[in-house]
VMD Tcl script that draws the C-alpha trace (Angstrom):
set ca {
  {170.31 19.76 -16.59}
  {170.39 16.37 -18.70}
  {174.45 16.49 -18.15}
  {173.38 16.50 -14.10}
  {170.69 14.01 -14.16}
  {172.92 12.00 -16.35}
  {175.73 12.22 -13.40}
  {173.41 11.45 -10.27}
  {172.21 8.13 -12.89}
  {175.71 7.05 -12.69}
  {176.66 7.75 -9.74}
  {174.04 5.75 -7.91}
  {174.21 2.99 -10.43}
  {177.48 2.50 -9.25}
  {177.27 2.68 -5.81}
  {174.71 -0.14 -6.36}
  {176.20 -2.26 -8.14}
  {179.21 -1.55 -5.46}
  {177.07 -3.27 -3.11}
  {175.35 -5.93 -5.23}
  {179.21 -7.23 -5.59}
  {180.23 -6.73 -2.12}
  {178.06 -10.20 -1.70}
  {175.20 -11.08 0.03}
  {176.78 -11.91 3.65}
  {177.08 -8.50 5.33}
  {173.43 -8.91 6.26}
  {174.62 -11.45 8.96}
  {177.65 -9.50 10.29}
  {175.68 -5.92 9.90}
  {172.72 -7.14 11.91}
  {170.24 -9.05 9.95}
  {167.19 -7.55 12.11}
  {165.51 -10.71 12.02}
  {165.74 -11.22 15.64}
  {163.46 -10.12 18.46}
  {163.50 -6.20 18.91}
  {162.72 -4.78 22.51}
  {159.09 -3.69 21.47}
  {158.13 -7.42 20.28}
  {156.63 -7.72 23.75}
  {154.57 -4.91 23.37}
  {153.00 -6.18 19.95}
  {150.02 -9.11 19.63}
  {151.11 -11.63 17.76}
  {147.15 -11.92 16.96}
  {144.08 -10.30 16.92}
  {143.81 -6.21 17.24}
  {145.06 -4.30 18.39}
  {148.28 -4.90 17.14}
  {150.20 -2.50 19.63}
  {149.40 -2.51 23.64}
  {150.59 0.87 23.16}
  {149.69 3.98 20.58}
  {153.23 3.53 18.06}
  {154.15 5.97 14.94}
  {155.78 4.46 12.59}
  {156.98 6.40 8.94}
  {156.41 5.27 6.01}
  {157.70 6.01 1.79}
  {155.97 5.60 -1.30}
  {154.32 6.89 -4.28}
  {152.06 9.18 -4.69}
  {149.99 9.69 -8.02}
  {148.89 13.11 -6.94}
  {145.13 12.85 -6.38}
  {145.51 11.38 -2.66}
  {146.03 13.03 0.79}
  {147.28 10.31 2.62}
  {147.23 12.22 5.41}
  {143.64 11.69 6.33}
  {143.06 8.57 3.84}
  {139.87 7.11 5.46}
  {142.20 3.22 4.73}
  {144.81 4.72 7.02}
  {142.25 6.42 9.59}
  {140.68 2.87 9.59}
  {143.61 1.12 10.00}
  {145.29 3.29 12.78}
  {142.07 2.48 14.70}
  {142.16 -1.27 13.81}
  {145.61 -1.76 14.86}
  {147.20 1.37 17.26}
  {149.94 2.47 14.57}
  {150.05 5.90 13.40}
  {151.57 6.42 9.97}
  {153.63 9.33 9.11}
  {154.65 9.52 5.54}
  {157.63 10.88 3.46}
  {156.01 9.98 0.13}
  {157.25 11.38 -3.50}
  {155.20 11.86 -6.62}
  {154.97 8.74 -8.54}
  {156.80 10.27 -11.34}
  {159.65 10.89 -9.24}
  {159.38 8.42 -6.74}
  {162.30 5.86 -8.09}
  {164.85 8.78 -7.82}
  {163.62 9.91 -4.35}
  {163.95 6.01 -3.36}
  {167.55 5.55 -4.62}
  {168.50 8.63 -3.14}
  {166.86 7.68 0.44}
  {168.42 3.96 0.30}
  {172.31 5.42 -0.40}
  {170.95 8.50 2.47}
  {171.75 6.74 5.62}
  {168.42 8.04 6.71}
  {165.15 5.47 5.57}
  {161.54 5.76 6.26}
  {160.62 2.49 8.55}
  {158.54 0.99 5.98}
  {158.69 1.00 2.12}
  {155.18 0.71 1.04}
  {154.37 0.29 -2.93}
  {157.82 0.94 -3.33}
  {158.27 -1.82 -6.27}
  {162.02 -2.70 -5.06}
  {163.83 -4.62 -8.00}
  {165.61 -7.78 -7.08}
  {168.88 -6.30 -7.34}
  {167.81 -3.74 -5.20}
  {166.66 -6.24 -2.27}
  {169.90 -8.09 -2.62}
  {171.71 -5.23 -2.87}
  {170.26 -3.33 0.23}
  {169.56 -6.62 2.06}
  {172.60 -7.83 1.55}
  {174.37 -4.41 3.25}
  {171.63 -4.54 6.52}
  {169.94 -1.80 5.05}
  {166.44 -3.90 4.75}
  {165.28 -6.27 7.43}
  {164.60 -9.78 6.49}
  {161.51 -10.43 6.63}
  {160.75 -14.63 7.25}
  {161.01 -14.95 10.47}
  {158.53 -11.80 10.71}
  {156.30 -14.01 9.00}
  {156.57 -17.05 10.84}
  {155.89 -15.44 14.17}
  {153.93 -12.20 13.19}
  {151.87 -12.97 9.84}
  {149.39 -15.82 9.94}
  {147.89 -14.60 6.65}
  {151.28 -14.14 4.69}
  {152.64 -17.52 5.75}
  {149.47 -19.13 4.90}
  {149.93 -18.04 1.75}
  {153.84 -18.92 1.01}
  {153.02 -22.29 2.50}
  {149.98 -22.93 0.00}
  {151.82 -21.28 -2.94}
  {155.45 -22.76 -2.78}
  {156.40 -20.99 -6.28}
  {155.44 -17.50 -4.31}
  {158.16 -18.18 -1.34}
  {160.49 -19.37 -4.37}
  {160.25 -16.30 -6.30}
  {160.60 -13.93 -3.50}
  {163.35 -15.27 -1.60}
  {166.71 -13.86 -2.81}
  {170.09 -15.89 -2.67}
  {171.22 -15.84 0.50}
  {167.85 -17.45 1.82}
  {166.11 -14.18 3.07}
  {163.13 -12.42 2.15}
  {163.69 -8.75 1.86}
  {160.21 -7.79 0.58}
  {156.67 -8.70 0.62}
  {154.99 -8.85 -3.38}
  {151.46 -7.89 -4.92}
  {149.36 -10.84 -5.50}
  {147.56 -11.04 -8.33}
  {145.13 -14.26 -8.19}
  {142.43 -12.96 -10.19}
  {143.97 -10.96 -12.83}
  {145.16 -13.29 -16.09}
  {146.07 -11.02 -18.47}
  {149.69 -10.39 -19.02}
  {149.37 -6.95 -20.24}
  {146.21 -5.59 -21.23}
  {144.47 -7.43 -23.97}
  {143.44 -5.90 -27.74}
  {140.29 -5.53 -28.49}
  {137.88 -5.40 -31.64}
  {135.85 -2.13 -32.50}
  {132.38 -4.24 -32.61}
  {131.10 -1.67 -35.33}
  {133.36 -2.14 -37.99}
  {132.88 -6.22 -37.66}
  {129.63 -5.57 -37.92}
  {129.72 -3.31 -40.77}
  {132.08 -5.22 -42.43}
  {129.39 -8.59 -42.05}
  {132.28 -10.59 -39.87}
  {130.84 -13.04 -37.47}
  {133.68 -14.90 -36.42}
  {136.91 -13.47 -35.52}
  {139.88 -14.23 -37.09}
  {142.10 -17.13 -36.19}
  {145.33 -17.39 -38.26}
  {147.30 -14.55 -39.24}
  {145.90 -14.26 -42.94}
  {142.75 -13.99 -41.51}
  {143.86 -10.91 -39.38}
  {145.36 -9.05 -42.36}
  {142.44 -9.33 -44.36}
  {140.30 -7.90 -41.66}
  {142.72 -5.01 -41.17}
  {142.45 -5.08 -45.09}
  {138.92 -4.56 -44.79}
  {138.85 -1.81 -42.00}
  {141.34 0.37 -44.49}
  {139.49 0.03 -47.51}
  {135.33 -0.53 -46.80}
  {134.83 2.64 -44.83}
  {133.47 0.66 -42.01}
  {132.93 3.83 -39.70}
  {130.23 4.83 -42.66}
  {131.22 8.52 -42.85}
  {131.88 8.01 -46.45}
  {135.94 9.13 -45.60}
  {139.16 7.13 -45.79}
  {139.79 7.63 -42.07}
  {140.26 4.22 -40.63}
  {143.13 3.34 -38.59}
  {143.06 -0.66 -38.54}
  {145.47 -1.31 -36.00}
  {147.32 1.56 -33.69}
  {149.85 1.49 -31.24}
  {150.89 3.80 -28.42}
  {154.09 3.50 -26.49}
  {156.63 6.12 -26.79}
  {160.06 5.02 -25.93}
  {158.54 0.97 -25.30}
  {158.03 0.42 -29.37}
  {155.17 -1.74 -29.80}
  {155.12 -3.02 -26.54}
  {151.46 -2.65 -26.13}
  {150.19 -5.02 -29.41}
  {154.06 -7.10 -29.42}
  {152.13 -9.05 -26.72}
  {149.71 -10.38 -28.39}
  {151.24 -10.60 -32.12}
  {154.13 -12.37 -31.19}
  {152.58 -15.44 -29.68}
  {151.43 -15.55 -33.29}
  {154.67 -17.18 -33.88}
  {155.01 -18.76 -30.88}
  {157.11 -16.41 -28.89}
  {156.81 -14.63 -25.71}
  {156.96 -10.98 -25.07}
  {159.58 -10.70 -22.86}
  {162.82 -10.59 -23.73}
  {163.84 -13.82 -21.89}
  {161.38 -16.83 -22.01}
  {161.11 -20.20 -20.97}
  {159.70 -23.09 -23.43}
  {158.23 -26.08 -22.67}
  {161.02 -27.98 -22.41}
  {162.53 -25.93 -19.95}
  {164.96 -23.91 -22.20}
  {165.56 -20.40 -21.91}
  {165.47 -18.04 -25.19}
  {166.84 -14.56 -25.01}
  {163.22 -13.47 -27.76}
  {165.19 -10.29 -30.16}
  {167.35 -13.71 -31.12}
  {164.62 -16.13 -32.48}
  {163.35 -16.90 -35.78}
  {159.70 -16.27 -34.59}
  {160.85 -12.90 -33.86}
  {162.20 -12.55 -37.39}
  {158.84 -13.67 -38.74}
  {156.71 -11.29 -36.23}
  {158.77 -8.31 -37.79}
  {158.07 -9.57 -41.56}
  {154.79 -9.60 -40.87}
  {153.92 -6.04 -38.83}
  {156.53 -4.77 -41.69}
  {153.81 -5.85 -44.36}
  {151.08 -4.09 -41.60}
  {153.33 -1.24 -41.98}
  {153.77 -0.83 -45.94}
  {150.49 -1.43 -46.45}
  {149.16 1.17 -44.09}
  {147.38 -1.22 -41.83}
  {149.47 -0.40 -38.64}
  {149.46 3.21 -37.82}
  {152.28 4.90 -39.03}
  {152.39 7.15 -35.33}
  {152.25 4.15 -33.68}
  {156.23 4.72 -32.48}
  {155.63 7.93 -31.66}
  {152.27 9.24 -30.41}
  {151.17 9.33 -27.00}
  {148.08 6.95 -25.42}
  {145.91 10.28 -25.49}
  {146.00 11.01 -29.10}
  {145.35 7.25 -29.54}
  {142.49 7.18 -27.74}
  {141.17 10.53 -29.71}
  {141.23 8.63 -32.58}
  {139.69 5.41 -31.30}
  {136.67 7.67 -29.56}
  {136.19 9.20 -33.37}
  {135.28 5.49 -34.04}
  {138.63 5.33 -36.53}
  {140.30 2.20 -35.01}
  {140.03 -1.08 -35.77}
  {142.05 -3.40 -33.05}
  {143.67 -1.38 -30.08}
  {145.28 -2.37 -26.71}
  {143.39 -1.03 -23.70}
  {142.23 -2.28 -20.44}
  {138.68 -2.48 -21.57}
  {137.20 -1.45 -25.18}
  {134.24 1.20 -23.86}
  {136.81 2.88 -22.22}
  {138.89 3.68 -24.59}
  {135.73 4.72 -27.31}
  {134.42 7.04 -24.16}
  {131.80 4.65 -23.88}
  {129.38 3.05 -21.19}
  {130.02 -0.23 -20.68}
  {129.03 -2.69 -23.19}
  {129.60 -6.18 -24.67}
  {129.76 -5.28 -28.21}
  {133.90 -4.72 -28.95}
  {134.73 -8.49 -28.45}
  {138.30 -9.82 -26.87}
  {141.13 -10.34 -29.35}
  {141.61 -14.55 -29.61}
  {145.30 -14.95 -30.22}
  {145.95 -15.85 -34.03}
  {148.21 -18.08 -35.47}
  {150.70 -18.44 -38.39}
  {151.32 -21.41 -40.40}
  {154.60 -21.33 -38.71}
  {153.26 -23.05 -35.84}
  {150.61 -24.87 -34.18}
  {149.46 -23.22 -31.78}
  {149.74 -19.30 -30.36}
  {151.77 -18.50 -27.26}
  {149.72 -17.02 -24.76}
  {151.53 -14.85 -22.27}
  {149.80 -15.39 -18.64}
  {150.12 -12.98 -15.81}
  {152.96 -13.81 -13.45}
  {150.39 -13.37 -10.02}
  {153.23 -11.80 -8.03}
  {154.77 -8.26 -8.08}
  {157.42 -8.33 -5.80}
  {159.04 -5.46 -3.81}
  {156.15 -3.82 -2.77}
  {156.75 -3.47 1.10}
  {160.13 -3.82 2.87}
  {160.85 -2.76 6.13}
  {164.23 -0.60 7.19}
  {167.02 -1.70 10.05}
  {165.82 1.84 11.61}
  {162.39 0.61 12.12}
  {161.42 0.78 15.53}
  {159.03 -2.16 15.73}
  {159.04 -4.61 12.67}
  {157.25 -6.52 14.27}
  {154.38 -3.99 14.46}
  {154.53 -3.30 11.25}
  {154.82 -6.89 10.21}
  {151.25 -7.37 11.78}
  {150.07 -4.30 10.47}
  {150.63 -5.23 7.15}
  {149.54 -9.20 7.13}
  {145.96 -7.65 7.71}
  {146.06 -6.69 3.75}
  {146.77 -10.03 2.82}
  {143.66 -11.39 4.50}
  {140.19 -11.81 2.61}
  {138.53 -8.64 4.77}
  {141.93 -6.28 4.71}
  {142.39 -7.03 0.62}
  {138.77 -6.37 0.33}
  {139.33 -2.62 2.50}
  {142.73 -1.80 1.09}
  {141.12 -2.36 -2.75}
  {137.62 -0.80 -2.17}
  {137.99 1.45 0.53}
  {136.85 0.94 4.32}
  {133.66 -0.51 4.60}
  {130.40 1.80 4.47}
  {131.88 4.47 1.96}
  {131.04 3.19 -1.43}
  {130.39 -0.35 -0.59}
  {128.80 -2.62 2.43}
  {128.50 -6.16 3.22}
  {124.87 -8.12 2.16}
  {126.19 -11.49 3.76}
  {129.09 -10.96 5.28}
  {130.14 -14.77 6.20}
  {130.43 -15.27 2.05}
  {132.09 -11.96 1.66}
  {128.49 -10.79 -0.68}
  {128.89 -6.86 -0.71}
  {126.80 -4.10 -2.84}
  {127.57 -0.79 -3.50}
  {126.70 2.10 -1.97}
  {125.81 5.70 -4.12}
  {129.15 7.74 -4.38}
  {129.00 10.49 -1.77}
  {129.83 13.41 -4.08}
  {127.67 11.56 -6.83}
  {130.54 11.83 -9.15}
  {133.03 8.58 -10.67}
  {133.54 5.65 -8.84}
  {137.00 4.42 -9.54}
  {137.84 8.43 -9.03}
  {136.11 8.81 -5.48}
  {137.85 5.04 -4.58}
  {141.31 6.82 -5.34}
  {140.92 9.19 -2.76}
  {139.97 6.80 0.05}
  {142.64 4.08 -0.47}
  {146.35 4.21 -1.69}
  {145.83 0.91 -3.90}
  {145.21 2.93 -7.15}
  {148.05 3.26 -9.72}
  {150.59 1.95 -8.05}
  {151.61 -1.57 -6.67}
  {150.59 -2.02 -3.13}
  {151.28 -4.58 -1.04}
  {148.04 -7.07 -0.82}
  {146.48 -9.82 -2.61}
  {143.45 -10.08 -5.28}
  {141.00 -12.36 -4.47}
  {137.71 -13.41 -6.16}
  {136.22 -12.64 -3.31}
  {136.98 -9.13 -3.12}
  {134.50 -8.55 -5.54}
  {132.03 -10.84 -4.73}
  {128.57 -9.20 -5.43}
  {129.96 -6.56 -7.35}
  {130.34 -7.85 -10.61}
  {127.90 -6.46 -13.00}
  {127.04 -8.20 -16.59}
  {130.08 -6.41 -18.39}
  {132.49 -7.54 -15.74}
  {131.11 -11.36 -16.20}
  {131.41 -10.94 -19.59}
  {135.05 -9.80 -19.87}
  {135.95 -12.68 -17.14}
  {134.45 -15.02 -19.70}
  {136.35 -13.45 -22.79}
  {139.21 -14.25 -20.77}
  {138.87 -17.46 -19.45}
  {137.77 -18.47 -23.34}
  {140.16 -16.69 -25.54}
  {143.08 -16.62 -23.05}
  {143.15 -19.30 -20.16}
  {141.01 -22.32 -21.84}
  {143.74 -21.94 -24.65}
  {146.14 -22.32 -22.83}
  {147.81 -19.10 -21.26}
  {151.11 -19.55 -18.66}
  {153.94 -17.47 -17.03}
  {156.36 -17.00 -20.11}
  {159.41 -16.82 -16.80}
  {159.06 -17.17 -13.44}
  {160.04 -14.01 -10.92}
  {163.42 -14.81 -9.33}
  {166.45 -14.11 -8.46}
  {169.95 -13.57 -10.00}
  {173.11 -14.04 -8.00}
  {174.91 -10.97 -7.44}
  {177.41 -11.41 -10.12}
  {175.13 -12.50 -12.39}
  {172.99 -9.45 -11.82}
  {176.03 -7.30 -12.17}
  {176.81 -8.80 -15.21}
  {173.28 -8.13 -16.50}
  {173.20 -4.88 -15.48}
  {176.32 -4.51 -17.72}
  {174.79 -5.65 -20.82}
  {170.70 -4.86 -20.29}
  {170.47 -1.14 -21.34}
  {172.83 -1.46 -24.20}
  {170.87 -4.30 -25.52}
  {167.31 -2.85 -24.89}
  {168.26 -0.08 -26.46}
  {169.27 -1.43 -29.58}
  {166.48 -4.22 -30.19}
  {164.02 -1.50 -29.48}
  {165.69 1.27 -32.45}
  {165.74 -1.99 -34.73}
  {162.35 -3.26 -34.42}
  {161.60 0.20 -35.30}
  {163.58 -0.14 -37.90}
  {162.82 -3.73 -39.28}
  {158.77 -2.56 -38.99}
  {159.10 0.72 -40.69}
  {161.69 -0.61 -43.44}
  {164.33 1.67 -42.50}
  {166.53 -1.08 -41.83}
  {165.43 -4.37 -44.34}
  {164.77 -7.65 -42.96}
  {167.79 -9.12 -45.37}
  {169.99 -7.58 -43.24}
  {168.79 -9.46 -39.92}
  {171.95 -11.89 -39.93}
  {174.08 -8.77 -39.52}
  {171.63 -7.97 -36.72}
  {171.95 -11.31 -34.93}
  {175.65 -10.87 -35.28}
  {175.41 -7.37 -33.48}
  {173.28 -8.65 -30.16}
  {175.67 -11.93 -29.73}
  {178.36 -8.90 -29.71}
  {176.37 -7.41 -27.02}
  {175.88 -10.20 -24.86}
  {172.25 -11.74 -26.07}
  {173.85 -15.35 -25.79}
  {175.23 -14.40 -22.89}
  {171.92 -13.35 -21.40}
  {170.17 -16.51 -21.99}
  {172.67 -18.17 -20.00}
  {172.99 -16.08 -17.32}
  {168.63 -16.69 -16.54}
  {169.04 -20.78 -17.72}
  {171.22 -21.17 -14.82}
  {168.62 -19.19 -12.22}
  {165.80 -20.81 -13.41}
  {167.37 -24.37 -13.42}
  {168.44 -23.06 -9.65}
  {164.42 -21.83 -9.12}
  {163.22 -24.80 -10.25}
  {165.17 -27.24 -8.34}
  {164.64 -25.36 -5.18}
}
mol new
graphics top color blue
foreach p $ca { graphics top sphere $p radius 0.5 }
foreach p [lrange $ca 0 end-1] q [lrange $ca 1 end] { graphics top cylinder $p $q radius 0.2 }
display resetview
């Protein structure tokens, strides 16, 4: 079965990148589908409802297997808001990025891709052979709320505009979410036990706390159980704590990063890399960083956090992860720094997501579904498409400031669990935007209190985009392709390696001599020359 799998993988990698170098024009001579289709009469360019006549449309994405889209109150609601029917063709999320390559090389698409999370290559790819409808003249005419946006937010319309000057796909907007990646947080018990009312700043000052956690029993069960730091991504490496401990040395996470000065750094190259290895390699021998942090899952992490045995741990808030209510005792990890520079780099969310919704040249109506979907990018659709239709677990107080309340869960059980049921934004990346508003009234103490943590320890100290979304050209993507897997591969087994002292840091010149062989050079000149073209657009 692996042999097969292994097969299909190639085969449809290279009947993409058989179309990523065909070029970009064949959307022109195959029929771009930007211009007028014979229904566009029959759809309002504004106000509902959106059709003059009932329309079906089908529709592909993911499903995270606790939804029946079917008879999804959002899409009940929105059928009745706008006259489209939705029929869907959806695959589990697990398998949905197989399904979707599979559908795109088919001959035979769905008329909208919805949550699909369509890489760049893939828009240019499948723009560029007709296959996906270009999409800005759909918003000129046909989405007031979408152009609104790209008009007020230039570096949006940048980043999702491919090559050839069309826009294949519409993105998640994230305006109200800063972090990066979720943030690490303190177990508040142990810094109280341990008599620690400030957090630490520098990295010294981390290590001794971790110090602490190992050897003062903070947990007060009179056992040598304490985890200080833990990890948990399988197959990622440290992913989930490189975030934050790298800024330490002033590098980004990603594996290409812009500086100040506008130069592009391929990260497994630079010296602050080097020095962020040292360092979690001194974690490791000392037992401070837990030694199943390469290989345990997020589930037997959090078993040991909820037996109150960790000390710092990644999660997207603190009381969830220790199974408890919420609370504003585990403080917000402030990015520490090393006396190798002056100040931490702080890795900001990028705001945009892009391939979330594309529409296919067999789509009856783009237009239709054009409108259909601008609704989601507009205060009162974001609001229904994250929380569910009105009158279900929320309702409006004022409406004209968009003040809301919620409403007692109808089976009296989980929130967030009854909300996944009623909407398809849960888990995956649907097409809308996140507003402040969207939550307007809703916001309890704990909420305000992590916004704060945030806006202290994160965007007050000055948190940006480490690279901007864009695009490569087609060759340049091909070329990247090439050399990306290869290349992630290795810098993932040797940081591994480097951290658990399999492989000792002496030997990183031979290491730096092995990734220029690969390409890592080569990679940071490849994304110089797109973002010099994205920035100078």
């Amino acid at each position: 079965m692996k042999t097969v799998k292994k097969g299909l993988g190639l085969m449809l990698a290279g009947v993409m990148l058989a179309g990523i170098l065909s070029g970009c024009g064949s959307a022109e001579e195959k029929g771009s589908g930007n211009k007028p289709n014979e229904t566009a009469d029959k759809v309002s360019k504004e106000g509902f409802p959106v059709v003059k006549e009932p329309m079906t449309l089908t529709m592909m994405g993911p499903d995270v297997g606790i939804q029946n889209w079917d008879k999804m109150p959002l899409f009940e609601e929105m059928e009745k808001l706008t006259g489209i029917h939705m029929e869907f063709q959806n695959a589990p999320k697990d398998a949905f990025e197989t399904k979707k390559s599979l559908v795109l090389v088919s001959g035979t698409y769905p008329d909208i891709f919805y949550a699909a999370g369509l890489t760049p290559a893939e828009q240019v790819n499948y723009g560029g052979q007709g296959i996906l409808v270009p999409l800005e003249d759909l918003i000129e005419g046909y989405a007031p709320n979408i152009k609104k946006l790209l008009d007020e937010n230039p570096d949006i319309r940048k980043s999702i505009t491919a090559p050839d000057g069309h826009i294949y796909a519409l993105p998640v907007i994230e305006f109200n979410q800063p972090w990066y990646r979720n943030p690490l947080w303190y177990n508040g018990d142990f810094l109280e036990a341990l008599g620690m009312d400030k957090l630490p700043e520098t990295t010294e000052e981390l290590y001794t706390y971790l110090k602490r956690v190992k050897e003062e029993d903070p947990n007060k069960n009179g056992k040598a159980d304490e985890i200080p730091l833990s990890s948990a991504s399988p197959g990622n490496s440290l992913r989930d704590i490189r975030t934050w401990l790298l800024g330490a040395f002033g590098i980004y996470e990603e594996e290409i990063y812009v500086d100040d000065s506008d130069k592009v750094h391929y990260t497994p190259m630079e010296e602050g890399y080097k020095e962020y290895l040292t360092y979690l390699n001194r974690l490791w021998n000392e037992d401070l960083l837990d030694h199943e942090s390469f290989s345990q899952t997020a589930e037997q992490r959090e078993a040991k956090a909820r037996n109150n045995q960790v000390g710092l741990f990644s999660a997207w808030t603190a009381f969830q992860m220790m199974g408890e209510e919420p609370n504003t005792s585990d403080p917000m990890f402030s990015p520490v720094v090393s006396e190798s520079v002056d100040k931490p780099a702080i890795a900001k969310n990028k705001g945009i997501n892009t391939g979330a919704f594309a529409i296919s040249n067999t789509n009856p109506s783009p237009e239709a579904s054009m409108r259909w979907i601008d609704y989601s990018y507009s205060v009162e659709g974001a609001t229904m498409f994250s929380k569910g239709p009105e009158g279900i677990l929320w309702q409006y107080t004022d409406k004209e400031n968009y003040v809301k309340e919620y409403l007692p869960v109808p089976d009296g059980g989980d929130r967030e669990e009854y909300r996944s049921k009623i909407t398809p934004n849960y888990g995956i990346p649907a097409p809308t935007i996140n507003l402040p508003e969207i939550s307007k009234g809703l916001m309890g103490d704990v909420d305000a209190w992590i916004e704060n943590e945030t806006k202290t320890k994160l965007l007050d100290r000055g948190a940006r985009i480490p690279f901007p979304v864009l695009f490569l050209t087609p060759e340049e993507q091909a070329e990247v392709t090439t050399m990306t897997s290869d290349l992630n591969t290795y810098v993932r087994q040797m940081e591994a390696k480097f951290v658990t002292g399999a492989e000792p840091i002496a030997n990183w010149d031979k290491y730096i001599g092995t990734i220029k062989k690969m390409g890592g050079e080569r990679m940071a000149e490849i994304y110089q020359a797109a973002y010099d073209r994205w920035k100078a657009n």
